[in-house]
C-alpha positions as CSV (number, residue, x, y, z in Angstrom):
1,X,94.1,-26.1,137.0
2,X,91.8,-23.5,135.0
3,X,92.7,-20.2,134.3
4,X,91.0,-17.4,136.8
5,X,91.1,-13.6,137.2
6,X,93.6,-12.5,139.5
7,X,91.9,-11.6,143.0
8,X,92.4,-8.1,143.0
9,X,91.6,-7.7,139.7
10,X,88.0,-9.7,140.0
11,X,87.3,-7.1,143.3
12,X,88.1,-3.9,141.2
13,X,86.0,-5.5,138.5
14,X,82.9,-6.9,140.6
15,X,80.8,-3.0,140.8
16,X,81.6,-2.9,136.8
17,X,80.2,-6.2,136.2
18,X,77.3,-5.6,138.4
19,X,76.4,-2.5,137.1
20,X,76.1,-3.8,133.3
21,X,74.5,-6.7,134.3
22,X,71.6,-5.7,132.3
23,X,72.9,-3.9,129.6
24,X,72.9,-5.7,126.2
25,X,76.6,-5.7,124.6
26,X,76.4,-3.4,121.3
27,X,75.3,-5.4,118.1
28,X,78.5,-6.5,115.8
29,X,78.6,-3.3,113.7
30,X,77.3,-1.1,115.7
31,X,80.0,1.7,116.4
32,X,77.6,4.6,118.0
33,X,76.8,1.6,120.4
34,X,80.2,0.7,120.9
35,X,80.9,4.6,121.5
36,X,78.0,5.4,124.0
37,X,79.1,2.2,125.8
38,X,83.0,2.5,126.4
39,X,83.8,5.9,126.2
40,X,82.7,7.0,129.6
41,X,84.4,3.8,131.2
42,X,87.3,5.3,129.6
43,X,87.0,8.4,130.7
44,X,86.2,7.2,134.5
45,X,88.6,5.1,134.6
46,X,91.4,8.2,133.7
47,X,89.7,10.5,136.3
48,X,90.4,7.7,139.0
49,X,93.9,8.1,139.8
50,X,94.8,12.1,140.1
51,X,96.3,13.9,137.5
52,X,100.0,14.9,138.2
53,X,100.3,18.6,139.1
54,X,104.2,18.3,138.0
55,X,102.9,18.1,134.4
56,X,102.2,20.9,131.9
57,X,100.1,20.3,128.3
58,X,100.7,22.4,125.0
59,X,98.3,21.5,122.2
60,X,99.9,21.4,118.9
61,X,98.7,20.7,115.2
62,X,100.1,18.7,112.2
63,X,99.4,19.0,108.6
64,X,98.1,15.5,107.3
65,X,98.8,15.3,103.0
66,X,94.9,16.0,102.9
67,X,95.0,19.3,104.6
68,X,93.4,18.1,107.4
69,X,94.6,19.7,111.0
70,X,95.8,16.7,113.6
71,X,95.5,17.7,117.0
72,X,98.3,16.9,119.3
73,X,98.9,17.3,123.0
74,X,102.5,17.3,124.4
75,X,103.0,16.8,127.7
76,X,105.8,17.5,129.7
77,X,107.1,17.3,133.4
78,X,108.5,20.6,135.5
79,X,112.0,20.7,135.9
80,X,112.7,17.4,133.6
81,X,115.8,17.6,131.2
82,X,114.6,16.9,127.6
83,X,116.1,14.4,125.7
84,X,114.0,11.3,124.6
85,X,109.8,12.0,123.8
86,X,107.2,9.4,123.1
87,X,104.7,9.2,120.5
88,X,101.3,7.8,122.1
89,X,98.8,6.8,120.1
90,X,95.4,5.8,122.3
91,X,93.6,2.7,122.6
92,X,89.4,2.3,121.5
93,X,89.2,-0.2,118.7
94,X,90.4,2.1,115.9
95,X,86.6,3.4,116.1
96,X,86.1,5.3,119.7
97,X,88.0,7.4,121.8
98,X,89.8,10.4,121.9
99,X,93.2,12.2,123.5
100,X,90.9,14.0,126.5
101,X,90.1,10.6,127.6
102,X,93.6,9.7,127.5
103,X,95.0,12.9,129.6
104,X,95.6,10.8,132.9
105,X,97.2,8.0,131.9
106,X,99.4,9.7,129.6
107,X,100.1,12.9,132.4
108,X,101.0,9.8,134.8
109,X,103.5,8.3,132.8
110,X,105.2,11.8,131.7
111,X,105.3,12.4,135.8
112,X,106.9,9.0,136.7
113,X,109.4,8.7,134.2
114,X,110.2,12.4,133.2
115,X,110.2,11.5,129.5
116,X,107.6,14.2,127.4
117,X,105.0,12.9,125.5
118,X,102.7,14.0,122.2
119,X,99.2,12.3,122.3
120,X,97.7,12.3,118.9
121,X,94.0,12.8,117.9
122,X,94.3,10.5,114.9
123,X,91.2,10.3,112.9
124,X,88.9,6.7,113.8
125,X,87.3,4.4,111.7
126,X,84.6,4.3,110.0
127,X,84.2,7.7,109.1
128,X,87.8,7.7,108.5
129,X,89.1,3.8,107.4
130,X,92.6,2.6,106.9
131,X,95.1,4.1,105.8
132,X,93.8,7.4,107.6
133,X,95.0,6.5,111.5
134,X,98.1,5.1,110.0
135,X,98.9,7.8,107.7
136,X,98.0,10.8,110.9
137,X,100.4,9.0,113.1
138,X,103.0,9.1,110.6
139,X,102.2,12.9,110.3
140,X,102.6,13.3,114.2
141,X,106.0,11.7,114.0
142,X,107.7,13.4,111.3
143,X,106.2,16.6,113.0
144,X,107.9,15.7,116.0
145,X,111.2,15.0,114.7
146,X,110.9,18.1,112.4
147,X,110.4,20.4,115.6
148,X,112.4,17.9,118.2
149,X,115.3,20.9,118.7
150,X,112.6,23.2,119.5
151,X,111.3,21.1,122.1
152,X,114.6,19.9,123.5
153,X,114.7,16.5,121.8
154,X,117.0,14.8,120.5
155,X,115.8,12.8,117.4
156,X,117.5,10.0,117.8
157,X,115.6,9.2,120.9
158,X,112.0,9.4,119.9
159,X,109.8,6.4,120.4
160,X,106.3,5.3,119.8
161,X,104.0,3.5,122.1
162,X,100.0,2.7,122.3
163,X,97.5,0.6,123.9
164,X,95.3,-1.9,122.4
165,X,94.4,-0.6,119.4
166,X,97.2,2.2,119.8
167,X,99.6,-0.1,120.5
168,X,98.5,-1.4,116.8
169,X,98.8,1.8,115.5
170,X,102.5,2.1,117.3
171,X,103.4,-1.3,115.3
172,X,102.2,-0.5,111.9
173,X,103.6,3.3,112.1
174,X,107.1,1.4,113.0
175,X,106.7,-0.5,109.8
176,X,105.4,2.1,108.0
177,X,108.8,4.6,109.0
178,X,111.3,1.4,108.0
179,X,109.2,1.1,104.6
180,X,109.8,4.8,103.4
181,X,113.2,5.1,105.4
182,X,112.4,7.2,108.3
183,X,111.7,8.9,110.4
184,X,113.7,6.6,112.8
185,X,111.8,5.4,116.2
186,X,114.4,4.5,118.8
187,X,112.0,2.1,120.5
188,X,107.8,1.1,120.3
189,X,106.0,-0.1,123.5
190,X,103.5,-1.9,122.2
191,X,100.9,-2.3,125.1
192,X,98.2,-5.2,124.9
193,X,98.4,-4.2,120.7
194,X,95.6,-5.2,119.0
195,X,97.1,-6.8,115.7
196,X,95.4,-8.9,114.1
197,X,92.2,-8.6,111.6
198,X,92.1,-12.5,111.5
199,X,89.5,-12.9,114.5
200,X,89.8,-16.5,115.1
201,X,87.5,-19.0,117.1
202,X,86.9,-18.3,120.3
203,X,89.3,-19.8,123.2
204,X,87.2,-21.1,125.7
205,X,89.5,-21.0,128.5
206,X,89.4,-17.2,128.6
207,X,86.0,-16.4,127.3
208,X,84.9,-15.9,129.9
209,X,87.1,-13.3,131.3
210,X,86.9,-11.1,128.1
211,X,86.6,-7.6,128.3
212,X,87.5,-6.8,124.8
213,X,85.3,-9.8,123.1
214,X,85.2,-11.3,119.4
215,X,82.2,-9.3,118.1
216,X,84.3,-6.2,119.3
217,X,86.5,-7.0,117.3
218,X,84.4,-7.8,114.4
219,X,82.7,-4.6,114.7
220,X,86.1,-2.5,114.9
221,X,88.1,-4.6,111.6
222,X,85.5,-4.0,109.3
223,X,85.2,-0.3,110.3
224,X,89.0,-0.1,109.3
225,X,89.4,-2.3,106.8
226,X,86.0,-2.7,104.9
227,X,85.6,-5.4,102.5
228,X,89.4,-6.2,102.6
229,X,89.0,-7.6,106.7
230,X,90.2,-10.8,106.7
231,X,91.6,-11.4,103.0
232,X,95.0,-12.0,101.3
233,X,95.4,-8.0,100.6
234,X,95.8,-6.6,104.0
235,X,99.1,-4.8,104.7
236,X,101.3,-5.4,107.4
237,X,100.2,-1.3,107.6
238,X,96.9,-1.8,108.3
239,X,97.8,-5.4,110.7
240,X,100.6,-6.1,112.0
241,X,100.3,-9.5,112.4
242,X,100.6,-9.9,109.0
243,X,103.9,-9.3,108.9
244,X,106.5,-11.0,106.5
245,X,109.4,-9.3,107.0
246,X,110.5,-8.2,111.0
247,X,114.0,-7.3,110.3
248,X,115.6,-3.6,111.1
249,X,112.4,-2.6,113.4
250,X,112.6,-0.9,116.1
251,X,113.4,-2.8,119.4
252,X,109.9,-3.7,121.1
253,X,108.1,-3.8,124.7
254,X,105.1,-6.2,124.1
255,X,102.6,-6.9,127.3
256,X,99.7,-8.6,127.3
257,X,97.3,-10.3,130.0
258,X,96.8,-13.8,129.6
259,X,93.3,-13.3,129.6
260,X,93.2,-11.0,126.9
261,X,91.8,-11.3,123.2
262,X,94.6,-10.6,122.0
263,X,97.1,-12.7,123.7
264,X,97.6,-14.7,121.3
265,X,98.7,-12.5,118.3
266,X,100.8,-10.5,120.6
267,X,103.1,-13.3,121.1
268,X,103.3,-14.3,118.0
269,X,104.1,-10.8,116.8
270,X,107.2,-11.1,120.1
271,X,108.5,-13.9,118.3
272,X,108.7,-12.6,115.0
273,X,110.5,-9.5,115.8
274,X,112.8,-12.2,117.9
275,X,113.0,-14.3,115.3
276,X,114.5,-11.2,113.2
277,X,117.3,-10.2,115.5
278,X,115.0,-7.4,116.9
279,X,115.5,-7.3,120.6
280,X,112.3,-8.0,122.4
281,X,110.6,-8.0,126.5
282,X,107.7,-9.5,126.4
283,X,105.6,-10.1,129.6
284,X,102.4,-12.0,130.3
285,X,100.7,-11.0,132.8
286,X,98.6,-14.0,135.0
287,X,95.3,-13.3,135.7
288,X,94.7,-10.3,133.6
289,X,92.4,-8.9,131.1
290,X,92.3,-6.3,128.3
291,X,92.8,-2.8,130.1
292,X,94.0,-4.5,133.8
293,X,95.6,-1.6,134.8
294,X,93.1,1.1,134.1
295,X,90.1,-1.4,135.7
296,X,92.6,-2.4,138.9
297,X,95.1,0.4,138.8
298,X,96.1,-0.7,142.9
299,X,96.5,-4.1,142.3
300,X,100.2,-5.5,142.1
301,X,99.9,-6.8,138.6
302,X,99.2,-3.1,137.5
303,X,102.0,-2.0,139.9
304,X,104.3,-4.2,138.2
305,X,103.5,-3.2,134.6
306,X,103.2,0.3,135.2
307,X,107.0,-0.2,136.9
308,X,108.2,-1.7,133.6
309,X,106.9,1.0,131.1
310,X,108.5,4.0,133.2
311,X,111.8,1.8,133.1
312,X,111.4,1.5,128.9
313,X,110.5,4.8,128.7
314,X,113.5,6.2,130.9
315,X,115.8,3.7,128.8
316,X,115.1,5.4,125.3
């Protein structure tokens, strides 16, 4: 038996298919291509659902060591006791998107679970290459857990989380805190991370079904690593996946769609952390491709995974 999209997933994705049926994908390298292409399915696919009118935004800034002024949005819901917060970090390759395009899905989350969150505008490759991202999401965490008493947090409750290529950036900012001893990051959701600069062959059995493909990911490496994609001198910082040495990380969420680019890596990087006495829950998801439940946000596969990341969050 072959592997297929799940049926409601295929229906939600049939109008997006037909309506780039004749749009040729972005050459490998091109970044303003991969930019004019996906940031306004982002942003659709936000505006979708409605935005929670129990939620309130602040916009905050951080000093990065350069000077340089990170935007941050914190987002919190009416009424909710503080106590644990969330780092996000948003998905786009490490080279497009921004926190605006993020304000529903993050609102959403905040709303179901009660638990506050600070989106960060970290800076994107290629204008701004490894360590950069890394190195503003560090910046965003020690700032929250320097002003967590001001916000009603307590700082021994203060996760990390991120999708696709946030959900990188959520793993390498975990490794990054354990290397210089802290700040300390109760828990990282790591949702469908991209983790790997390694692009390997192609699996046949999904390729069809990819909506994050290989030369995306040959286009977004390079922006972020340069020269060094691929080679023996990439940090576990800059890739995850590279990692030697899992022990004393946080404990992890990992999800991924089975029909995702970056299954593969994902599970690796689940057995690792288990493999290192770091408690893990891992899920596969059937059927499903990079970004499932933004494309099919009513289907029950989405249902299910949105279920499990309020339940994380409301457990940190």
């Amino acid at each position: 038996m072959s592997l297929s999209l799940d049926p409601e997933i295929a229906a939600a994705l049939a109008p997006m298919t037909g309506a780039m049926a004749g749009i040729t994908p972005p050459a490998v390298g091109d970044v303003a291509a991969q930019r004019a292409l996906w940031e306004p399915i982002i942003g659709a696919a936000s505006t979708a659902q409605p935005f929670p009118d129990d939620v309130k935004t602040s916009e905050y800034y951080a000093s990065a060591a350069d000077g340089t002024q990170i935007k941050m949005r914190w987002y919190t819901k009416d009424s909710a006791t503080p106590g644990s917060a969330v780092v996000f970090f948003h998905g786009g390759g490490y080279i497009f998107g921004h926190i605006d395009l993020f304000d529903g899905p993050v609102a959403r989350y905040v709303s179901a679970s009660g638990v506050p969150m600070l989106s960060v505008e970290y800076r994107r490759a290629p204008e701004h290459p490894h360590p950069t991202p890394l190195e503003d999401a560090y910046t965003a965490l020690t700032w929250l857990h320097e002003q967590a008493t001001g916000l009603g947090v307590d700082p021994a409750r203060i996760g990390v989380m991120g999708d696709s290529a946030g959900g990188g950036l959520a793993a390498a900012v975990s490794i990054l805190a354990r290397e210089r001893g802290g700040p300390a990051i109760a828990r990282q959701i790591l949702i469908m991370p991209m983790l790997d600069d390694r692009t390997g062959p192609p699996d046949p059995h999904i390729a069809p079904y990819l909506l994050w493909s290989h030369n995306d990911s040959l286009t977004a490496w390079p922006a972020l690593l340069g020269d060094a994609v691929g080679g023996p001198d990439v940090p576990a910082t800059a890739a995850p996946a590279r990692l030697d040495d899992a022990t004393n990380l946080p404990p992890a969420y990992i999800e991924v769609g089975q029909l995702d680019l970056f299954r593969d890596e994902d599970t690796a990087y689940a057995t690792k952390l288990t493999h290192a006495g770091v408690p893990v829950e891992f899920h596969l998801h059937p059927g499903a491709p990079h970004e499932f439940d933004s494309i099919a946000h009513t289907s029950d596969v989405a249902h299910r995974a949105i279920t499990d990341r309020t339940r994380v969050l409301k457990s940190i």
